[in-house]
Structures are given as structure tokens and as C-alpha cells.
C-alpha positions as CSV (number, residue, x, y, z in Angstrom):
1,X,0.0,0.0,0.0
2,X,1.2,3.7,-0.9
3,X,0.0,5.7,1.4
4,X,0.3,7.8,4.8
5,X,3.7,6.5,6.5
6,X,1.9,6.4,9.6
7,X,0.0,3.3,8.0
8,X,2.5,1.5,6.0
9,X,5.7,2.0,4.7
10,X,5.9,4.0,1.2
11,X,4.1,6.3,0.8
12,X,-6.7,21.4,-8.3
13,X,-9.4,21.4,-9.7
14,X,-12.1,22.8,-7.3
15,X,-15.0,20.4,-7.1
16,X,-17.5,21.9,-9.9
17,X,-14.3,20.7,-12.0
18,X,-13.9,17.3,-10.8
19,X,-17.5,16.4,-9.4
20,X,-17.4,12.7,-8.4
21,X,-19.1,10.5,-10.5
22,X,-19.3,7.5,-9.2
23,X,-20.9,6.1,-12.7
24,X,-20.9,3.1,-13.0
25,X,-19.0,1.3,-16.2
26,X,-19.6,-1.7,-18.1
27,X,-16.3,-4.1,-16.9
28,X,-14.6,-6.0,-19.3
29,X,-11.5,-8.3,-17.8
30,X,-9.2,-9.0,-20.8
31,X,-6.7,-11.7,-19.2
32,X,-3.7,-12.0,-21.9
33,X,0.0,-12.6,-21.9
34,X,2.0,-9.9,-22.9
35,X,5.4,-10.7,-23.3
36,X,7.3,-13.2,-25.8
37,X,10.1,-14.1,-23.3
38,X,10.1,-17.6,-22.5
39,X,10.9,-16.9,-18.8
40,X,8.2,-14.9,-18.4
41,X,6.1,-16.0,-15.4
42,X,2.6,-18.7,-16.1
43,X,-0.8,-17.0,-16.3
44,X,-1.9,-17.1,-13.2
45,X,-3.9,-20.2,-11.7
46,X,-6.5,-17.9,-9.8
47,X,-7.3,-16.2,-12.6
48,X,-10.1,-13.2,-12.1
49,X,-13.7,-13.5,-13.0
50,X,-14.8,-10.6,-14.7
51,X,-18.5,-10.9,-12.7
52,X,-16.3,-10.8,-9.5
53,X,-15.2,-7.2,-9.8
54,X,-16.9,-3.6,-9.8
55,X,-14.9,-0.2,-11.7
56,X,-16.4,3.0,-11.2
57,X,-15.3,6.5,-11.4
58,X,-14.9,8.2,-8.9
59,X,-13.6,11.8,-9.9
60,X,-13.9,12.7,-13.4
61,X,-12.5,16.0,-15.9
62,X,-8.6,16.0,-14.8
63,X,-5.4,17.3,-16.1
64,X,-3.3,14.2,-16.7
65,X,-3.0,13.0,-13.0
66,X,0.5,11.5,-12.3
67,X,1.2,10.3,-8.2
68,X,-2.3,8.9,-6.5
69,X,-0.9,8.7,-2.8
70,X,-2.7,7.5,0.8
71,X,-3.0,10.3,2.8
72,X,-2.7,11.0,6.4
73,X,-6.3,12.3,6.6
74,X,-7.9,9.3,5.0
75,X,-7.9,11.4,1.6
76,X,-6.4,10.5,-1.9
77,X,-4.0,12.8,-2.4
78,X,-2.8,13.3,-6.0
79,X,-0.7,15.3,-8.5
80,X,-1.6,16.4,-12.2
81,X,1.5,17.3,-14.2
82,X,0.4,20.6,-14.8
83,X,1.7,21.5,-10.9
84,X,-1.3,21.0,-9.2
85,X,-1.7,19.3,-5.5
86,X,-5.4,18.2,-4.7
87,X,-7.2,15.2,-2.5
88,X,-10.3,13.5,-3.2
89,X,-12.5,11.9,-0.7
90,X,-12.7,7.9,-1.5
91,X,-16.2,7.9,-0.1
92,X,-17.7,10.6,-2.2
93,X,-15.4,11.4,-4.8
94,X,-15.0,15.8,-3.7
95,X,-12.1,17.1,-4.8
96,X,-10.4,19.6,-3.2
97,X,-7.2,22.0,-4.1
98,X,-4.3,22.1,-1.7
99,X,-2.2,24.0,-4.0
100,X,0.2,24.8,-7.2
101,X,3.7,24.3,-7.8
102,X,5.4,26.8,-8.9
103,X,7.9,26.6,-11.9
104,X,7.2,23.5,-13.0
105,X,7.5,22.7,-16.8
106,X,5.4,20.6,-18.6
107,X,5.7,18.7,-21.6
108,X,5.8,15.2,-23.0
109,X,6.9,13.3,-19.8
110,X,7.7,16.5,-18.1
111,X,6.0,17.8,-14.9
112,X,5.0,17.5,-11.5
113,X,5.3,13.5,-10.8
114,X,6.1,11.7,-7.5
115,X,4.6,13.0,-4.3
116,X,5.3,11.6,-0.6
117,X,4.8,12.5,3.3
118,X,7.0,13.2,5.6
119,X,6.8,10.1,8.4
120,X,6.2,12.3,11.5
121,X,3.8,14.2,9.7
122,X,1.7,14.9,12.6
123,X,4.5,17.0,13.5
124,X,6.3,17.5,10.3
125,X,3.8,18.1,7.4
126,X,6.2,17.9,4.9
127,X,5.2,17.1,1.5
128,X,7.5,16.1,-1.1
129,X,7.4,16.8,-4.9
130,X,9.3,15.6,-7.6
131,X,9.0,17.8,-10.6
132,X,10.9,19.5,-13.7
133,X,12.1,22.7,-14.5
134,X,13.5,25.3,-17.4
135,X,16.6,26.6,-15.9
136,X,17.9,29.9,-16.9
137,X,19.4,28.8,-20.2
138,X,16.2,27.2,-21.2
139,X,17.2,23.6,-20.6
140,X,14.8,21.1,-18.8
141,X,16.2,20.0,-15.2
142,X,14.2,18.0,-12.1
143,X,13.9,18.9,-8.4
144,X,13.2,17.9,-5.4
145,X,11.0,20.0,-3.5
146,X,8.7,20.2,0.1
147,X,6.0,22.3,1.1
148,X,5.0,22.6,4.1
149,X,0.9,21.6,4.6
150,X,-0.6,23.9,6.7
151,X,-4.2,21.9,7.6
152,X,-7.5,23.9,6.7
153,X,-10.5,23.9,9.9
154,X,-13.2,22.2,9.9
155,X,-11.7,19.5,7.4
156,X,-10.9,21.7,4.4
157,X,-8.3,20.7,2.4
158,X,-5.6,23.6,3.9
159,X,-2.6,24.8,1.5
160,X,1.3,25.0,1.4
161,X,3.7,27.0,2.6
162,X,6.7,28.3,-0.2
163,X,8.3,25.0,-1.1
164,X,11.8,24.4,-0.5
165,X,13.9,23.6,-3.1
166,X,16.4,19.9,-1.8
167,X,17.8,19.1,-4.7
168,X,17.8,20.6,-8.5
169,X,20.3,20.6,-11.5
170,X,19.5,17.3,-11.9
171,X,19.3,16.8,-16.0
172,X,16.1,16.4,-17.2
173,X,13.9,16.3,-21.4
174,X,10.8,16.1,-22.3
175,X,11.2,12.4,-21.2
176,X,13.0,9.6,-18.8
177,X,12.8,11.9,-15.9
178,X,11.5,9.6,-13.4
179,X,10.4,10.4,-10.8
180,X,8.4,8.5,-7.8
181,X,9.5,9.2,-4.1
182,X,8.7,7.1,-1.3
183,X,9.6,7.1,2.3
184,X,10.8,3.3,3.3
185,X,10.5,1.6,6.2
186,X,14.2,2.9,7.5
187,X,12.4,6.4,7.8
188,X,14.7,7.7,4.6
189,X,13.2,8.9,1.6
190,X,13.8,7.5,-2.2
191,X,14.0,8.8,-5.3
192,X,13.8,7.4,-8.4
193,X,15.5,9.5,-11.4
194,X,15.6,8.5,-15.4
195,X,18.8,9.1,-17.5
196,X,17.5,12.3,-19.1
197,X,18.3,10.4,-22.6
198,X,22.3,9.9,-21.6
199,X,22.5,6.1,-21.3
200,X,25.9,6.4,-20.4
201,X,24.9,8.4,-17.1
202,X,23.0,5.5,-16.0
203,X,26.5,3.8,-15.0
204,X,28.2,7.0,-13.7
205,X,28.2,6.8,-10.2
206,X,28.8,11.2,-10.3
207,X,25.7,11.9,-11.9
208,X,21.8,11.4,-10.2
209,X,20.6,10.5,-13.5
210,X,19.5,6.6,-14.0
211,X,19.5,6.3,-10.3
212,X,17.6,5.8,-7.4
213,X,18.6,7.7,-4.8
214,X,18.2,7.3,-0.7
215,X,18.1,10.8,1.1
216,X,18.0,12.0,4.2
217,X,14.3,14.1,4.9
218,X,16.4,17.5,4.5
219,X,17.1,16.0,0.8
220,X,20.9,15.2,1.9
221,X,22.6,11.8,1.5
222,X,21.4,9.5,3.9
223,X,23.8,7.7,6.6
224,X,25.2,4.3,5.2
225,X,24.5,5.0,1.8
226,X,26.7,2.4,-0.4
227,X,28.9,5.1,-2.4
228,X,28.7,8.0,0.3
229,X,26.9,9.6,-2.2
230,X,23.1,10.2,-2.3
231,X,22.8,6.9,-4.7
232,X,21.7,3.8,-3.8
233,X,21.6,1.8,-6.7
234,X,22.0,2.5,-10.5
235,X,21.5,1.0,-14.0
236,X,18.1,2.5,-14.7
237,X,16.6,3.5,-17.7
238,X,13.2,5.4,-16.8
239,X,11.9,4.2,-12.9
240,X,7.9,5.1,-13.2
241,X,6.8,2.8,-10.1
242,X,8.5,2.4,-6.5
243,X,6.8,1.0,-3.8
244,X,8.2,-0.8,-0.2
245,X,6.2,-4.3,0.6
246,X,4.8,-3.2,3.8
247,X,5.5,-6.1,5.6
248,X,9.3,-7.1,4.3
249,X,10.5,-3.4,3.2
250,X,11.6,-5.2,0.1
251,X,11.9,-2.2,-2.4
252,X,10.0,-3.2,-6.0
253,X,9.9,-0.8,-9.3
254,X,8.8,-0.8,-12.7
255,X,10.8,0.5,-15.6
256,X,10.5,1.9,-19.3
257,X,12.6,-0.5,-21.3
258,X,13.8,1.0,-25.0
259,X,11.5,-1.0,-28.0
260,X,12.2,-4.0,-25.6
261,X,12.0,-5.5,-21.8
262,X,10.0,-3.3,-19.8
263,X,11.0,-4.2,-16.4
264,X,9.7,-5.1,-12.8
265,X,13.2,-5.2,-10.7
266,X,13.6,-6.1,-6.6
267,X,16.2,-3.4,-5.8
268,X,19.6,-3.9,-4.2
269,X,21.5,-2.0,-2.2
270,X,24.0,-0.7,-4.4
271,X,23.2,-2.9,-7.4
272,X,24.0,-2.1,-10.9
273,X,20.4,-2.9,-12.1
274,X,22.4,-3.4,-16.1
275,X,20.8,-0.4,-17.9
276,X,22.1,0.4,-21.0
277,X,24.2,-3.2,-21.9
278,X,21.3,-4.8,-20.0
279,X,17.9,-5.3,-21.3
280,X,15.7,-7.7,-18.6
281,X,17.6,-10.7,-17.9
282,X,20.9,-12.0,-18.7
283,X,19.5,-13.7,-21.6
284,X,21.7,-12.9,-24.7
285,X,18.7,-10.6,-26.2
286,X,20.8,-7.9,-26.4
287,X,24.3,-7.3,-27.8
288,X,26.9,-8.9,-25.6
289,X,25.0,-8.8,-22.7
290,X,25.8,-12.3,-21.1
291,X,29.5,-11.0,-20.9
292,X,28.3,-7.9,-19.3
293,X,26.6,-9.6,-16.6
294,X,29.0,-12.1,-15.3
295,X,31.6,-8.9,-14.8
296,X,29.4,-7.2,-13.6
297,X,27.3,-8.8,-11.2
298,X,24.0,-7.3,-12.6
299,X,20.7,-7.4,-10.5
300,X,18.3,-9.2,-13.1
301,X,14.8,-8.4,-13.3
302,X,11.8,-10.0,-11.9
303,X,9.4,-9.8,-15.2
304,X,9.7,-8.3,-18.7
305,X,7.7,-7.0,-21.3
306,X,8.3,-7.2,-25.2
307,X,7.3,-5.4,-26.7
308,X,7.1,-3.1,-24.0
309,X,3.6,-1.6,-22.5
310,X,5.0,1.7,-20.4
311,X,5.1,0.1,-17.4
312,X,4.0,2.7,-15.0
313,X,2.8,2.7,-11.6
314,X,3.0,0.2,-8.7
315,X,2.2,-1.1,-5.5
316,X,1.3,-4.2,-3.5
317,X,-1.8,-5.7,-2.6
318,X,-2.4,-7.1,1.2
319,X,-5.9,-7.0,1.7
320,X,-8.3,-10.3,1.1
321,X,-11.1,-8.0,-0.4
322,X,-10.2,-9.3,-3.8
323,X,-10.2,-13.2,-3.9
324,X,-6.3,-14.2,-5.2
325,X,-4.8,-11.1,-4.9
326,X,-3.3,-11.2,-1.5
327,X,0.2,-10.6,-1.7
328,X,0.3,-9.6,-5.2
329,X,2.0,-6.9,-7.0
330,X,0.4,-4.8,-9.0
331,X,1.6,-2.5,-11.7
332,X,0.0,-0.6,-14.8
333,X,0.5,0.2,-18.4
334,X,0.1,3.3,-20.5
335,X,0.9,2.2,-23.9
336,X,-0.7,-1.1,-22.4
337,X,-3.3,-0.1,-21.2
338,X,-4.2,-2.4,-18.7
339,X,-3.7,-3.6,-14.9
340,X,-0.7,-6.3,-14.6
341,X,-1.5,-8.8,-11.4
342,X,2.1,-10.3,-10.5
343,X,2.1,-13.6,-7.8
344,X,5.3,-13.5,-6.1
345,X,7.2,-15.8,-4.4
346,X,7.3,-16.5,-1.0
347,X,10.2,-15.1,-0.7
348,X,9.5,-12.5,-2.5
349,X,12.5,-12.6,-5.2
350,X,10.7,-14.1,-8.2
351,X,7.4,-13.3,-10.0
352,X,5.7,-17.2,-10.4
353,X,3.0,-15.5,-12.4
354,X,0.4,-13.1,-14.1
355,X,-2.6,-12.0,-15.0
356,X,-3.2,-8.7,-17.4
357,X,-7.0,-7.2,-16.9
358,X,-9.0,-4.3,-18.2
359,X,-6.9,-4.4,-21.1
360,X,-8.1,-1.1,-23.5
361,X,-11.0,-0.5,-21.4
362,X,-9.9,2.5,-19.8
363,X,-7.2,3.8,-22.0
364,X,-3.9,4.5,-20.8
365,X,-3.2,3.9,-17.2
366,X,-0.5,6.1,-15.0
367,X,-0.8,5.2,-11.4
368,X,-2.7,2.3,-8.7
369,X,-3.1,2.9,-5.1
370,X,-4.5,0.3,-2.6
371,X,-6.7,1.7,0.0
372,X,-6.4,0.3,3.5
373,X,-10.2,-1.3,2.8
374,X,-8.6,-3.2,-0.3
375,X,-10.0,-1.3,-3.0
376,X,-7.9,-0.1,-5.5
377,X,-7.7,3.0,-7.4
378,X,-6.5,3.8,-11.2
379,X,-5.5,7.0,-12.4
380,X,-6.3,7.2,-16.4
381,X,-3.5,9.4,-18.5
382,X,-5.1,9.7,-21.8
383,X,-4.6,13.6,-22.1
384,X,-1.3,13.3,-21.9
385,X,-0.6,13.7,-25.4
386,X,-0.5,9.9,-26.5
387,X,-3.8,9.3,-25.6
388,X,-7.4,9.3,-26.6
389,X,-9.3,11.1,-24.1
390,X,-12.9,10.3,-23.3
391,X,-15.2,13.5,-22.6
392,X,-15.0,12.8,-19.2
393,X,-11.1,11.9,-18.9
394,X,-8.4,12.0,-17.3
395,X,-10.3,10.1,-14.2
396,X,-9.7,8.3,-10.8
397,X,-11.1,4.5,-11.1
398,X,-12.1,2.5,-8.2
399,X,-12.1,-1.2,-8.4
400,X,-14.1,-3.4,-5.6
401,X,-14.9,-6.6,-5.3
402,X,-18.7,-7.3,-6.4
């Protein structure tokens, strides 16, 4: 679950804008394979009934929503790329503002992205932001900001303070920027960053790009980092999903592969994750790759995807709400379009197997959150500029169990 620290480890439009709808839709469960890699993991035995499961939409009419996060006030909190902050209320579907970001740049994969809490937040409302920049030459950077949340009465939605800037310079385009944050279980916070289009940086242990990086709440490198630095491991292409299993702090993510292997990857400490001379496994699919890995010690991948779906957002499934699904991992696809179900292992270091559902139903699909009552929530990105938005898009989708 991604959500409020103070429940598990991870993690505007006004409301005449984003009116919940809760309409709802006509379900359709496609269940598919989606890769051609022999090692990919079996269909899963528990596959889903599409009778079992209920998707409605719960807010409606937004701006390309990016980071759906639990909130400490039992609110979804979300970002839209544009800059803005808002929650909704998973009950009723309101919407309210908290605030904008200012200076952020959006285009193509550019924007405001990752958003987390502070884990004091009772007495640190800190909220971090992830988002990119033009910097005085006109060239696209990311930062790391926080604001601070100063709580409305009577249960409005309240506002930030100035944000602080932690971190910025770091290189940024119009795409592989990243950027999730999450706070772990070790109270640190992590970043994920892409390589800005330089694969090369990806292996350079100077640069933040093709990283993901372990800081200290003031945006400073955390104690007992591997390289002294701020990094904590490296070989990444384009990191769109980070989430901590809430009950073995193992770190999972999801990354853009080029025209091949889309990747779900159990981080390690220090691990050179292979990016650029590795694409998924070790498995000889890409130019002197098997020679790569065995001097290299490269941390494989979990699950691939080719051709690749934009893998996006992630997180993992405790509840029993959903038949099958406890303990699963759960990540989405833009060019995909659909929810991937991943069964791990017990020990949580191999994905046994999968199931692919509302494939094309809902257009392309940036973010899932798992509520603490095991429903689960889709944010739609098909006004990003690659999409095909429906009158009513982009939306928040809640999936129940019938």
C-alpha cells in the first residue's frame, strides 16, 4: 500500500471541476500474456472473474493525474502534471485544491510526478514533490522540493507553505525523468530519477541520472548509503513505479525498457540494475549482454515485457477483499493499457506468475493505489498527449470486489 507513512511503509481542480461520478462502467476483464520471453512467469492459476469485480469513477474532468498517494487524513492525495496538489474523498469522490507548484515545466513526460509524506507528519507536514524545470538557459532540469501543509479547519483541504527547493540541476527532457518518491521503512526517503536520454549516465556513479537515490528528509545523503553519495543503486533506464512491501520493506519498481523489456526489478542495495548493456535478464537478447553480466554482477529483473507496455505505476496488494490477490503486485501500463497482477514468491525474489486485466478498457493507465479497505484506485493518462481522451477523462477509477 502507498499511502500515509503512519499506515504502511511508502508512501486542483475545485470540485464543480472534478465532481465525483461515481458512474458506474460496463467491466470487461481481458486476461492476456503480454510478453514473448520464454521466462516470463505462467498466467496465473487464480485467474479473475470478470463478474467478480466492480470499476467506477470516482472523480472525473482531470489534467493528466501523475502520483495517487494515501493520505494522512484518509484522503487520496494526487498530482496532475500541470503542478497542481489536490485530494479526493474515496467515499464521495469531492475534490479539493491544496495548491500549485510553482515553476514547473510541462511537456511530454515533463511535470510534476512523484509525491510523498514526511513520516512524522503529525509533526512534520512535509510534502515532497518531484518535478521539472527550465533553468535559466532554457534547458529542462528536475527537483526535489517540500512544502509545508498547513491543515484547513473544519476538514478543508488547507494549503502550502513556499516549497523548499532539496535538490535541483538534476538533467532532465521532455522524457525519462522519473520520478516517484517514497519514504521506506528505514524512515529515509527515495527517489527514483531517469537518465535524461544519456545512457551512459546511467553507470556513472557522479551523476543522479538513471538512479535511485536514498536521502536524508532535509534532501541530503542518507547515513550508510553504499557510495557515500546520495545513490543507492544504478543501472536504470526510466523508474515510473517504487513502492516498499509493507511487511518485508523489500523495495520493488517498474521501468521503461527502449523498444524491448520493460522491467519489474527487486532493488539492491548498491546494485548495478544493467541499464544500458542490460535489457531484462541475462539472456543474450541484447548485444553482448551475457558477458556484461558475469563482470558485472547485474541485479536481473523480476518480469519483462516485449514489446514493452509503459510500465508505470505500482504497489502491493495485502488486503483479502479481492479473492487471489493477497500478496500480489500490482503494476499498470500506459501504452498497455491495462492492470498487470504479478504472484510473487514466497520469498518474494521471483514473479511465479500473471494476469493482465482491463486491457483497452480504460485507455492508458499512470498510477494504482490500494486503500487500507482493499480497494484499489486507477489514475487514467489519456490527455497526456498519446492518448485518446474520453469526454470525461483524465479520471480516478475505483475497483471493488462485487
Amino acid at each position: 500500500m502507498r499511502n500515509d507513512p503512519s499506515v504502511a511503509a511508502r508512501h486542483g481542480p475545485g470540485s464543480a471541476r472534478s465532481r465525483a461520478c461515481l458512474t458506474l462502467l460496463a467491466l470487461h476483464v481481458a486476461l492476456a500474456a503480454c510478453s514473448v520471453d520464454a521466462a516470463d512467469p505462467t498466467p496465473a492459476q487464480g485467474q479473475t472473474s470478470p463478474d467478480n469485480l466492480l470499476v467506477e469513477t470516482l472523480v472525473a474532468n482531470l489534467d493528466t493525474p501523475w502520483d495517487l498517494v494515501w493520505g494522512p487524513d484518509g484522503m487520496i492525495w494526487f498530482t496532475e502534471r500541470a503542478g497542481r496538489v489536490s485530494r479526493a474523498d474515496p467515499a464521495t469522490g469531492e475534490v479539493t485544491a491544496v495548491g500549485e507548484i510553482p515553476g514547473v515545466w510541462e511537456r511530454g513526460e515533463g511535470g510534476l510526478m512523484g509525491m510523498a509524506f514526511h513520516p512524522d507528519f503529525g509533526s512534520e507536514p512535509w510534502v515532497y514533490l518531484a518535478h521539472s524545470y527550465q533553468d535559466e538557459n532554457g534547458g529542462v532540469r528536475n527537483r526535489l522540493v517540500r512544502a509545508l501543509y498547513q491543515a484547513g479547519g473544519g476538514g478543508g483541504a488547507g494549503n502550502f507553505g513556499t516549497p523548499q527547493t532539496l535538490i535541483d540541476g538534476i538533467p532532465g527532457r521532455g522524457n525519462h525523468n522519473g520520478s516517484r518518491l517514497a519514504f521506506g521503512p528505514d524512515g529515509f526517503l527515495y527517489m527514483t530519477m531517469g537518465d535524461a536520454g544519456s545512457a551512459a549516465s546511467a553507470q556513472d556513479l557522479t551523476s543522479l541520472s538513471g538512479k535511485i537515490l536514498r536521502l536524508r528528509p532535509d534532501g541530503q545523503a542518507a547515513p550508510g548509503n553504499p557510495f557515500g553519495t546520495r545513490l543507492w543503486s544504478y543501472g536504470h533506464r526510466n523508474t515510473q513505479g517504487l513502492v516498499f512491501h509493507p511487511e518485508s520493506g523489500r523495495l520493488y519498481i517498474s521501468e521503461h525498457g527502449p523498444s524491448d523489456n520493460d522491467e519489474v526489478h527487486r532493488v539492491v542495495e548498491g546494485g548495478n540494475h544493467g541499464w544500458p548493456a542490460v535489457h531484462g535478464r541475462c539472456d543474450g537478447d541484447a548485444s553482448g549482454e551475457e558477458t556484461y553480466c558475469r563482470q558485472n554482477q547485474v541485479v536481473e529483473s523480476l518480469a519483462e515485457w516485449t514489446p514493452t507496455v509503459g510500465i508505470a505505476g505500482a504497489d502491493i496488494y495485502l488486503s483479502d477483499a479481492i479473492s487471489g490477490w493477497r500478496g500480489s503486485l500490482l503494476v499498470v501500463a500506459l501504452a498497455g493499457r491495462r492492470l498487470f497482477r504479478l504472484e510473487l514468491s514466497a520469498d518474494g525474489g521471483s514473479v511465479v506468475a500473471q494476469e493482465a486485466l482491463f486491457q483497452g478498457q480504460y485507455g492508458r493507465l499512470r498510477d494504482v493505489l490500494v486503500g487500507p479497505d482493499g480497494a484499489v484506485y486507477l489514475a487514467t493518462s489519456n490527455r497526456d498527449g498519446r492518448g485518446s481522451p474520453a469526454s470525461d477523462d483524465d479520471r480516478i477509477l475505483r475497483v471493488t470486489a462485487r
